[in-house]
N, C-alpha and C positions, 0 to 999 in steps of 0.2 A: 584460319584466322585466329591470332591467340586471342583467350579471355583477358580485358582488360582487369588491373587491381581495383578492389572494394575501395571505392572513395564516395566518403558522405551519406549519408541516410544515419548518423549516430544515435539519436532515438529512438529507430526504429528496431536498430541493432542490438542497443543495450537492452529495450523491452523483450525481446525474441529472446537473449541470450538469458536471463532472468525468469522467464516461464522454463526453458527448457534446463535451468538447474531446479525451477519449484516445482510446479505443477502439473509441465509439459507444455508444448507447442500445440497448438489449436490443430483438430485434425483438419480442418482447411482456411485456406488465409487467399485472399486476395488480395493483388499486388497490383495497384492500378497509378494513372499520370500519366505525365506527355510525353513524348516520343525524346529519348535521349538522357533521361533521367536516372538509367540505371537500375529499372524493374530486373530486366533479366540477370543482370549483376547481382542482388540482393537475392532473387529464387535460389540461383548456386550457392551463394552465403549462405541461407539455410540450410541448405542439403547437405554442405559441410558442416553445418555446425549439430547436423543432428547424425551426421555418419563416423565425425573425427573420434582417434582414439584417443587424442593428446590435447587435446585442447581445454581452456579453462575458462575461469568465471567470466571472462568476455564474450566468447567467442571459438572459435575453430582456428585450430593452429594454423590452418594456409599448408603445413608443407609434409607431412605425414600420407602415406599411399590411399588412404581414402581419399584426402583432400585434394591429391593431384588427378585420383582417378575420376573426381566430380569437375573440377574444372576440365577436363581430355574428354567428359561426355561418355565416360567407361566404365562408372562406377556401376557394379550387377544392380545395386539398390535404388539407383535413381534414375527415372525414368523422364527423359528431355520429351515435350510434347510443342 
């Protein structure tokens, strides 16, 4: 079943991507809401955006071999639970 594209949570996206060019990403984050809102979308979003080599002030490039190998559930670094 393929991973749907990152649609909506931009807040949430633009804070995330702003600690991880300042400060860093919180070493844990909960991701919480109702069924169908795109948790598990936004977890991968992160994983990309803290594995991509290419990606900039926003975000993760989406299409660089970290980022295909987090969306495939392949990447050595991230671990799907």
């Amino acid at each position: 079943m393929p991973i749907p594209p990152m649609v909506g949570h931009h807040e949430a996206r633009r804070r995330l991507a702003a600690a991880h060019r300042g400060r860093g990403v919180p070493q844990a984050l909960l991701i919480e809401g109702p069924e169908g809102v795109g948790r598990q979308r936004l977890g991968l979003w992160i994983a990309q955006l803290l594995v991509c080599g290419a990606g900039d002030a926003v975000g993760p490039c989406g299409s660089c071999r970290a980022c295909r190998q987090v969306l495939e559930l392949a990447h050595p670094d991230v671990h799907w639970f």
